[in-house]
C-alpha positions as CSV (number, residue, x, y, z in Angstrom):
1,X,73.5,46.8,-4.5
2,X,70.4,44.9,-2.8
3,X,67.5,45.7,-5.3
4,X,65.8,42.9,-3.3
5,X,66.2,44.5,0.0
6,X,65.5,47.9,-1.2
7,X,62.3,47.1,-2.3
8,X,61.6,44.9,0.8
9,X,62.6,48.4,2.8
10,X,60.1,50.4,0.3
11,X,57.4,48.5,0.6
12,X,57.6,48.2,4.6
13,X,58.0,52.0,4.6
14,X,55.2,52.1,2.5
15,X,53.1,50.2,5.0
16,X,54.0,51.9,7.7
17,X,52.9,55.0,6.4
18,X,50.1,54.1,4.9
19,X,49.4,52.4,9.0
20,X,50.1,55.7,10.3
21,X,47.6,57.4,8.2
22,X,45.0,55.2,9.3
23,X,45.5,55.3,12.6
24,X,45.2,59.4,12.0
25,X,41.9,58.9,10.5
26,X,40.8,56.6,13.0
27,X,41.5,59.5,15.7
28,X,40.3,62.3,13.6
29,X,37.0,59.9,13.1
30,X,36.6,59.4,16.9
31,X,36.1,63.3,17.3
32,X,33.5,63.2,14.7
33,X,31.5,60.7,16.0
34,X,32.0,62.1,20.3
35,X,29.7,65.0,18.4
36,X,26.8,62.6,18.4
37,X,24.7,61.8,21.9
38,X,25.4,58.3,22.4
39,X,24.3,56.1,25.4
40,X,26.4,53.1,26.1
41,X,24.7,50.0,25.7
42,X,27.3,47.6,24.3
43,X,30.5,45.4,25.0
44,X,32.5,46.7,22.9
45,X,35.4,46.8,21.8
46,X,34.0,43.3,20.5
47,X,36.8,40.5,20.1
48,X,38.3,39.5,16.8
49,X,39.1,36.0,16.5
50,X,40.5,33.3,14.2
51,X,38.3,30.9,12.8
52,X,41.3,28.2,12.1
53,X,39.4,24.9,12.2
54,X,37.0,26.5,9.5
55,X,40.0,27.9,7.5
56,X,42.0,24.3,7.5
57,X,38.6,22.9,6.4
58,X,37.8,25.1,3.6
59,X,41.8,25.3,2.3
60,X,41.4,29.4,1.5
61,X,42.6,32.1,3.2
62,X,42.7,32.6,6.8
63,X,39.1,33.3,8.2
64,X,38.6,35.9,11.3
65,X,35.0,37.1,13.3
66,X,34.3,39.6,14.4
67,X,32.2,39.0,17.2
68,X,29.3,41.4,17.2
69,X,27.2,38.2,18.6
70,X,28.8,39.8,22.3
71,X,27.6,43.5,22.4
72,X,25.7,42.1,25.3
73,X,22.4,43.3,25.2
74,X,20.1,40.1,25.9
75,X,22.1,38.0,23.9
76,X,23.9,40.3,22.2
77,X,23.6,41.6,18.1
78,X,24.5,44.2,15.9
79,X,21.7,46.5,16.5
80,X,23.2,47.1,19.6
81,X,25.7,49.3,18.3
82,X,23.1,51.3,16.1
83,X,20.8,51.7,19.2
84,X,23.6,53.9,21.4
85,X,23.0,56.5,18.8
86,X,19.4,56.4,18.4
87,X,18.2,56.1,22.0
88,X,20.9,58.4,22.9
89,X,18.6,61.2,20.2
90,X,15.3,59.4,21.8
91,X,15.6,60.2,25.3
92,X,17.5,63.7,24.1
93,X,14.2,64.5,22.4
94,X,12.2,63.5,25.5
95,X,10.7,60.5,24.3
96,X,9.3,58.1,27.2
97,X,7.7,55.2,24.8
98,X,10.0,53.4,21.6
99,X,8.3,52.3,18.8
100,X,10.0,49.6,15.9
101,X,9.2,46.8,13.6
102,X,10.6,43.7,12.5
103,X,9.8,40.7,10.7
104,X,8.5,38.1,13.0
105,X,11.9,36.6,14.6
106,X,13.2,39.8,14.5
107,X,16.7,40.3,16.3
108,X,16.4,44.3,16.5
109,X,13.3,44.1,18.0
110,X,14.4,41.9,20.8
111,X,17.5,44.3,21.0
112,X,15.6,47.2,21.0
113,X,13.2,45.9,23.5
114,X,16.0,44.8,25.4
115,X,16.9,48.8,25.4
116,X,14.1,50.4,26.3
117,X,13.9,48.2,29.3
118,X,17.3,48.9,30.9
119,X,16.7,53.0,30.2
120,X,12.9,52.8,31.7
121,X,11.1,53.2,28.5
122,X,7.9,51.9,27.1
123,X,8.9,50.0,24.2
124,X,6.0,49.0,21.4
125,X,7.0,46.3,18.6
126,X,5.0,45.7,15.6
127,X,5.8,42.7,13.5
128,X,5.4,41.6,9.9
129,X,4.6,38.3,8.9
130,X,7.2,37.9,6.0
131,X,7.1,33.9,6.0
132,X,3.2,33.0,6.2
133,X,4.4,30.7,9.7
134,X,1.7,28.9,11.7
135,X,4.3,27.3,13.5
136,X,3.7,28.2,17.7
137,X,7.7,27.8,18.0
138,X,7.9,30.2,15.3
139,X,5.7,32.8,16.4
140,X,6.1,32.7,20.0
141,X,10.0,31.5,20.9
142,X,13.0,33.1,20.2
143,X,13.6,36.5,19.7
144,X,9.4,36.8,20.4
145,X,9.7,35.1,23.5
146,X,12.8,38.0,24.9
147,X,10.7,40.6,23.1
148,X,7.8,39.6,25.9
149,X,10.1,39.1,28.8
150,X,11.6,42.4,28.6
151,X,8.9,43.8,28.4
152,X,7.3,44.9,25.4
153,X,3.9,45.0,24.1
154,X,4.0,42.8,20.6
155,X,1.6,42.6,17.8
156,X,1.3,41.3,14.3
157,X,0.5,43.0,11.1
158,X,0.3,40.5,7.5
159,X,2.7,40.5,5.1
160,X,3.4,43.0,2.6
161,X,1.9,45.9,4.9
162,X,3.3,49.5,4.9
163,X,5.2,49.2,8.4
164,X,6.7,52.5,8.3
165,X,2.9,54.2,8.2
166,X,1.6,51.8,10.7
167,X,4.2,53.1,13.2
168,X,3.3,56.6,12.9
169,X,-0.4,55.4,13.1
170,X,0.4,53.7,15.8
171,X,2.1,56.9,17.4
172,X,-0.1,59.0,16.9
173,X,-2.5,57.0,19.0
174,X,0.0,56.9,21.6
175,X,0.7,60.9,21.2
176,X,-3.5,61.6,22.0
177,X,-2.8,59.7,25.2
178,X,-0.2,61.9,26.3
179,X,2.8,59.3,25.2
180,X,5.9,61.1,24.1
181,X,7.0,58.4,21.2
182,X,10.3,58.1,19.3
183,X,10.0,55.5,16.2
184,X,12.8,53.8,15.1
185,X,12.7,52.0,11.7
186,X,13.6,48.8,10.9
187,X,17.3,47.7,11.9
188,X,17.6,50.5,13.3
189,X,18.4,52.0,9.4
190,X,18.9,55.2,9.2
191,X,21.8,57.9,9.6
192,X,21.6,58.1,13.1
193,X,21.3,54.3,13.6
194,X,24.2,53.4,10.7
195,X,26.6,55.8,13.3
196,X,26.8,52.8,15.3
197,X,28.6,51.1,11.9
198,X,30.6,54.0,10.9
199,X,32.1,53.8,14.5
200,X,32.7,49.7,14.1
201,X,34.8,50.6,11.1
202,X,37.1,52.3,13.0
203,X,37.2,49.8,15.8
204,X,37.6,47.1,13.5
205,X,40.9,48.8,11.8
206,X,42.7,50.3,14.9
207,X,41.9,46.5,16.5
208,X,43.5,45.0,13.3
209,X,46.6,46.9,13.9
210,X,47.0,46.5,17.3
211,X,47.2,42.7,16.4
212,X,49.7,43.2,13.1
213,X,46.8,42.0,11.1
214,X,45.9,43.0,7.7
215,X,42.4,42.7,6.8
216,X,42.0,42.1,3.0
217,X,37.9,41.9,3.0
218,X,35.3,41.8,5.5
219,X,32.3,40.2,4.8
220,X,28.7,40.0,6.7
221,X,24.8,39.9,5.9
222,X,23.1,42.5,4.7
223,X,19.4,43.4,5.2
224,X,17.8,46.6,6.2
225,X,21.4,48.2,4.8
226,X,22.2,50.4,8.0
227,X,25.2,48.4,9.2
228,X,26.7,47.8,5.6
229,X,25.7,51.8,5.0
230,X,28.1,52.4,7.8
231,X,30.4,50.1,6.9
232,X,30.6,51.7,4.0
233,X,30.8,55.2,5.6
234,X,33.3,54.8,8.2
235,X,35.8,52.8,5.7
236,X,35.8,55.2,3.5
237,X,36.6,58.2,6.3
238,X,39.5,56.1,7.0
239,X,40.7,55.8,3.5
240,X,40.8,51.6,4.3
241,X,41.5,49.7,1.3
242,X,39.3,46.6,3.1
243,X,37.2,45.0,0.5
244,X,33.7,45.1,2.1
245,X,31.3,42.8,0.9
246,X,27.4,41.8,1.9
247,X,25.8,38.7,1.3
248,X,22.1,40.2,1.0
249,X,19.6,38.1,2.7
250,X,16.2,39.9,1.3
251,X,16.1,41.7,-1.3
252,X,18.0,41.3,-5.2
253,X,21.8,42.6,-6.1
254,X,20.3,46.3,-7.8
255,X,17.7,46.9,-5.0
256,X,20.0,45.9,-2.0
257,X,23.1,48.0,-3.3
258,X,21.0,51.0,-3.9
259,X,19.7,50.6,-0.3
260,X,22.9,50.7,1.2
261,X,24.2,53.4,-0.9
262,X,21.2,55.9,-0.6
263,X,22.1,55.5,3.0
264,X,25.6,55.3,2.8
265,X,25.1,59.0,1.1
266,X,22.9,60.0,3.3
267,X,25.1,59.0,6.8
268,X,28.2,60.8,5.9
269,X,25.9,63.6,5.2
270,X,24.8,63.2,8.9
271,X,28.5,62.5,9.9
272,X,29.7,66.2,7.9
273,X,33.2,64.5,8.0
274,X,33.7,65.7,4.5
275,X,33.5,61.5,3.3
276,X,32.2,61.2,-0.2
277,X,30.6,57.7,-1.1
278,X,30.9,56.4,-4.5
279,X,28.2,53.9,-6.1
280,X,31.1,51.7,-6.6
281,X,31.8,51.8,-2.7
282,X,28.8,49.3,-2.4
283,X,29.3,45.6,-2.8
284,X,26.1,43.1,-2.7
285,X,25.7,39.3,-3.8
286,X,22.3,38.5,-3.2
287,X,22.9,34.9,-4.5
288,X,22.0,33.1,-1.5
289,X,18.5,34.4,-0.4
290,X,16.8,31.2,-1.2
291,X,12.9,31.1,-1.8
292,X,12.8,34.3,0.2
293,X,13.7,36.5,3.6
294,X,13.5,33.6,6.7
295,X,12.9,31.2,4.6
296,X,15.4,28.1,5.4
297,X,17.9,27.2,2.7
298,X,20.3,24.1,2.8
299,X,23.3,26.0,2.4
300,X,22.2,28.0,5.4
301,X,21.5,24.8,7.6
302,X,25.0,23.7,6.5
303,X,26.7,26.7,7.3
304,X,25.2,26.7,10.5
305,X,25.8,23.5,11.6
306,X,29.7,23.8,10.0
307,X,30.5,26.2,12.4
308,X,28.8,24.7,15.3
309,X,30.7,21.8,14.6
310,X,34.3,23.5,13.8
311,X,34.5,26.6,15.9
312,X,31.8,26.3,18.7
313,X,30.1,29.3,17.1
314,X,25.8,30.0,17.1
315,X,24.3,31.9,13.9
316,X,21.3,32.7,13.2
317,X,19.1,31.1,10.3
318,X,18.0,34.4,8.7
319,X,20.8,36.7,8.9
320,X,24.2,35.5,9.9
321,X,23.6,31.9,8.3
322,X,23.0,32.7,5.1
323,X,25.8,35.0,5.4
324,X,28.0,32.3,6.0
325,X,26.6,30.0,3.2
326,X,27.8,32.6,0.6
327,X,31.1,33.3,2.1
328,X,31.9,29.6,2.4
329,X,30.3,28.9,-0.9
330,X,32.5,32.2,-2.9
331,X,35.8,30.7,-1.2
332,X,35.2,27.3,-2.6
333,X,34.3,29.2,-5.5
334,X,37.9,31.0,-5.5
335,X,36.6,34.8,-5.0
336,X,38.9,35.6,-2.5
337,X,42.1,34.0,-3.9
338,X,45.1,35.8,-3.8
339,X,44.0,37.4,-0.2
340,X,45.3,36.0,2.9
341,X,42.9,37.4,5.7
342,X,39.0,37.6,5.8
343,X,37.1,38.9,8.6
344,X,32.7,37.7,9.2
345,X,31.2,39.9,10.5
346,X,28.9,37.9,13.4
347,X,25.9,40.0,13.7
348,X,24.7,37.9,16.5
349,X,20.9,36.5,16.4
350,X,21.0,32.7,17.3
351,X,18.4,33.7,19.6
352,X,16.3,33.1,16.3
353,X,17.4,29.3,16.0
354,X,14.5,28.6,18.8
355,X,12.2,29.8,16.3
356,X,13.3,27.2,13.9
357,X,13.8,24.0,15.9
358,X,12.6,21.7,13.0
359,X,14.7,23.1,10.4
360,X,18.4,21.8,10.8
361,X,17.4,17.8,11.7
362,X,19.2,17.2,14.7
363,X,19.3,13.9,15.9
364,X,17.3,12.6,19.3
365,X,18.4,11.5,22.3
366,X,20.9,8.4,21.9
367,X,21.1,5.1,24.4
């Protein structure tokens, strides 16, 4: 008898049960979400593609992105994916004007700007100044400059203020004008937004499968906590065994991870999907923030410029860079050892690296 070939046999049986499974839960997720008013805004399916020159360099496992960088609206991002659900429940409440926040470079805003122009709304953007910035590049280029040029009216309210009660200030205003507003919090974070996550989850896995792949962790930037919230959410409907991990890019380890699993709780609530989320669902290192939110770090300009330089790849200095820094830095660090597949998630944004044209030290024009 083959005891080696019987357990080979198991285990692929195993597998292909286990696949199968999946792929039910994927389906029986789909009908959950088609519940939901959703307008289509993005590329998607987005690709999923090897990142081998940055895998040879670092000597750990094989390193995938997902490339949320090409949902397509002006320049592409992950709030796309969070704004099919919520302007699809703005414009089914009636709403004619959006109103959001952001920190200054804010890639939502431009997104959700971006938005409100291709469905003919008004679109209102308030912006906090998180970093203290006098720089002009800073706090009129990038993501500031699309958020004008599609359209949107843009002001600027000082650090530390309470954005959430200035937007319903603000609508209010609009409201004794005879505006119809819808507000939509920053990132796009809530349960309606984090939707746009849960469904990405499910993408992601039935994508994975069509290519034979088997994702052992996915890994991204986390923030605001709606797209890690859904993450969370839509893995866990699908009973996916992918270690999810955020690299936080604001806020400490407790404060982020209780974030993202208050609203983690709170979407598959909205979903009713029957998904329970655990506290120990939620994975955060928060290592990697530097002096504080959009504030340059080295391991950020490294990262960046790593994967310009080995893949052909933009990121963003806020979000997606730092991101990077503490993936590249935890495989060199031998986190992931013993798994062969990691997937980055790109939440798009190198819009934002015209806001920063000083900080990576480029060289000039050569003779």
């Amino acid at each position: 008898m083959d005891l080696k070939n019987d357990k080979n046999d198991d285990e692929q049986a195993l597998n292909s049960s286990s696949s199968a499974l999946e792929m039910k839960l994927c389906k029986d997720l789909s009908i959950a979400l088609s519940a939901f008013p959703r307008t289509r805004l993005g590329h998607l399916p987005t690709p999923l593609e090897p990142m081998d020159r940055l895998s040879e360099l670092l000597g750990g496992p094989r390193l995938w992105v997902k490339r949320d960088d090409c949902t397509g609206l002006s320049s592409g991002g992950n709030k796309t994916r969070k704004l099919e659900y919520l302007m699809a429940d703005a414009l089914q409440k009636g709403a004619d004007t959006i109103i959001t926040q952001g920190a200054t470079q804010s890639n939502h805003a431009r997104q959700t700007a971006a938005a409100a122009a291709k469905l003919g709304l008004t679109c209102h953007i308030l912006l906090e100044d998180r970093t203290g910035s006098n720089d002009p590049q800073y706090n009129l280029n990038g993501n500031v400059l699309l958020d004008r040029l599609h359209g949107a009216t843009v002001s600027k309210r000082p650090g530390g203020t309470d954005m959430a009660e200035e937007m319903v200030i603000f609508a209010d205003s609009l409201s004794a004008d005879g505006a119809t507003p819808y507000i939509i919090p920053g990132g796009g974070s809530n349960p309606i937004g984090a939707l746009g996550y849960v469904n990405c989850a499910r993408e992601l896995v039935e994508q994975a499968a069509d290519m034979g792949l088997k994702i052992d962790a996915l890994v991204h930037a986390t923030g605001s906590s709606g797209t890690q919230a859904g993450l969370v959410t839509g893995l866990k409907a699908i009973k996916s065994d992918i270690h999810l991990l955020g690299i936080g890019v604001r806020a400490p380890r407790e404060k982020q991870e209780q974030m993202i699993f208050d609203l983690a709780v709170q979407t598959a609530k909205h979903l009713d999907a029957g998904v329970t989320i655990e506290r120990s669902d939620v994975r955060a290192i928060c290592n990697y923030v530097g002096p504080g939110y959009g504030l340059p770090t080295d391991g950020m300009r490294k990262a960046v410029k790593m994967l310009a330089e080995t893949e052909g790849l933009l990121f963003d200095p806020v979000y997606s860079g730092k991101g990077l820094d503490g993936l590249i830095d935890l495989i060199r660090k031998g986190h992931f050892d013993g798994m062969e597949n990691i997937v980055f998630l790109h939440t798009g944004g190198s819009a934002a690296l015209f806001g920063y044209p000083e900080t990576f030290d480029l060289p000039e024009y050569v003779n």
